[in-house]
C-alpha positions as CSV (number, residue, x, y, z in Angstrom):
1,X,-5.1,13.2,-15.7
2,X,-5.6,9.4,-14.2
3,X,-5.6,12.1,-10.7
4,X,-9.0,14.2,-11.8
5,X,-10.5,10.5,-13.3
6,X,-9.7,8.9,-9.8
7,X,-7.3,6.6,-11.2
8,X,-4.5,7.1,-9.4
9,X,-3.0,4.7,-6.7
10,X,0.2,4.2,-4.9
11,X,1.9,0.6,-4.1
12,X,5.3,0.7,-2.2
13,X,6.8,1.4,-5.7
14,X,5.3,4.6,-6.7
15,X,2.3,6.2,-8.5
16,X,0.0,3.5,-10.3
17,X,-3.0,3.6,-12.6
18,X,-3.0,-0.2,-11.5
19,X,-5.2,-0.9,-8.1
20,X,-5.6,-3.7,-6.5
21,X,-2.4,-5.9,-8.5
22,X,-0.6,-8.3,-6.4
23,X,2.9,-7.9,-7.1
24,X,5.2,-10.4,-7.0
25,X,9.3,-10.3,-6.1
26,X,11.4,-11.9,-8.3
27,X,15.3,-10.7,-7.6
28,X,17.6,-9.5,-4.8
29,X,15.3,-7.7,-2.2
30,X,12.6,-7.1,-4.3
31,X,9.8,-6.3,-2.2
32,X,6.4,-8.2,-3.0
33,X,2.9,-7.1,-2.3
34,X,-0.7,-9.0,-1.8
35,X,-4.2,-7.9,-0.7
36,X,-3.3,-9.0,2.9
37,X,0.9,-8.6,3.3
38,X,3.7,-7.7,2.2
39,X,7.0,-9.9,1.6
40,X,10.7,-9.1,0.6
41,X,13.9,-11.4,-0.6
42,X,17.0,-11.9,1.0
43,X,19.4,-9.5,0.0
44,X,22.8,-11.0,0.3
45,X,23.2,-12.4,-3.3
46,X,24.7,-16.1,-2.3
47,X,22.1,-16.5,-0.3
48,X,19.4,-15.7,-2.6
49,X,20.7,-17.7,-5.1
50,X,21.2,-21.1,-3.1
51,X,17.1,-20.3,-2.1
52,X,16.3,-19.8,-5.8
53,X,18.2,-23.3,-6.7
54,X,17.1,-24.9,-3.9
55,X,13.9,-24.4,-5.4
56,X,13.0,-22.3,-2.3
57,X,11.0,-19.1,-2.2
58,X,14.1,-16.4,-1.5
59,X,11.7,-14.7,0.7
60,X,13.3,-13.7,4.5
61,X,10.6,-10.9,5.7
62,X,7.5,-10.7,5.7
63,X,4.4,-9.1,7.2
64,X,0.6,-9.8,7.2
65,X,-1.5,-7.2,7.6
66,X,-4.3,-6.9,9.9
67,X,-8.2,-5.4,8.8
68,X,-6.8,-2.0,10.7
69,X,-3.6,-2.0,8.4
70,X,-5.7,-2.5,5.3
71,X,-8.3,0.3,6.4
72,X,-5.3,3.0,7.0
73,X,-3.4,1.6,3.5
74,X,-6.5,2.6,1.8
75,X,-7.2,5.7,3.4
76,X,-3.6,6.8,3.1
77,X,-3.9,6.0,-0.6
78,X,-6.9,8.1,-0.8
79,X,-5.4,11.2,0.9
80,X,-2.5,10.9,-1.3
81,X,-3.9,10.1,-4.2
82,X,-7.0,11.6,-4.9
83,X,-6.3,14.0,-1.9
84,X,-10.1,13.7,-0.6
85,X,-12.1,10.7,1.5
86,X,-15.3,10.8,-0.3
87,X,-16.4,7.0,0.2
88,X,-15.2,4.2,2.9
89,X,-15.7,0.7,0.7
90,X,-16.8,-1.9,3.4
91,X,-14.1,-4.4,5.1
92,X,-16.0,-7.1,6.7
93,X,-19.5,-4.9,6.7
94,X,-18.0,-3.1,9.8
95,X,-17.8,-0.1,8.5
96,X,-20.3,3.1,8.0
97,X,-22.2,3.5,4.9
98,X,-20.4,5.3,2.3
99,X,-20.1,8.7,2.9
100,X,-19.6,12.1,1.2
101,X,-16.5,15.2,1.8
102,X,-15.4,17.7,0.0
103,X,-11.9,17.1,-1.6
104,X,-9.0,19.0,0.6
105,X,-8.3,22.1,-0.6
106,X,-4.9,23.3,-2.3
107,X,-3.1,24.4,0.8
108,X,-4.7,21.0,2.7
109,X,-2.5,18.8,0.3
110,X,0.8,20.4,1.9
111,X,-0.6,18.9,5.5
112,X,-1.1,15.6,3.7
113,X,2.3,14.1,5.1
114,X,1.8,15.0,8.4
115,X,-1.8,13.2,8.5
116,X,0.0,10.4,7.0
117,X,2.6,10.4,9.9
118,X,-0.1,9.5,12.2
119,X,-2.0,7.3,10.6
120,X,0.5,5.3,9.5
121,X,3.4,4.9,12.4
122,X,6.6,3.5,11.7
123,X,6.8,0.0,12.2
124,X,9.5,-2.3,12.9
């Protein structure tokens, strides 16, 4: 349903009727989330806890993510999500003027990981 509304988004967590939330991490390598970056906590236990008392942010990766990184997220949501690209919403004005495609069809959506494969290369 929240799919045919366009409704649907994906964080690093799953499916989502939420867009746009920054989440925050709280416990043992929880993984946080901002417009621009992405953050996660230790995960050895003693060490998270003597951040957390030190009154420390736990915190011990992180990345920020370039204009590029946050075009490609959104475009990768927009395949996966509401498997179609029928609008680009302007970063910085440097983008084309919002434009119109027809949704992918049925069998499209089972090439869907493969598009996302490129797009979207592993990073380390």
């Amino acid at each position: 349903m929240a799919q045919r509304a366009g409704r649907l988004h994906r964080n690093f967590q799953g499916y989502t009727t939420h867009s746009d939330c920054d989440l925050v991490s709280l416990g043992v390598s929880a993984i946080g989330q901002t417009d621009d970056a992405y953050f996660q906590n230790n995960h050895d236990l003693p060490a998270w806890e003597a951040s957390i008392d030190a009154g420390e942010l736990a915190i011990t990766k992180g990345l920020n993510l370039s204009r590029d990184d946050r075009l490609r997220r959104w475009v990768i949501g927009q395949l996966i999500c509401q498997f179609r690209l029928d609008r680009l919403r302007p970063y910085a004005g440097r983008l084309p003027p919002p434009i119109r495609r027809p949704p992918l069809a049925s069998a499209g959506r089972a090439f869907s990981a493969d598009v996302l494969r490129v797009l979207l290369p592993c990073r380390h």
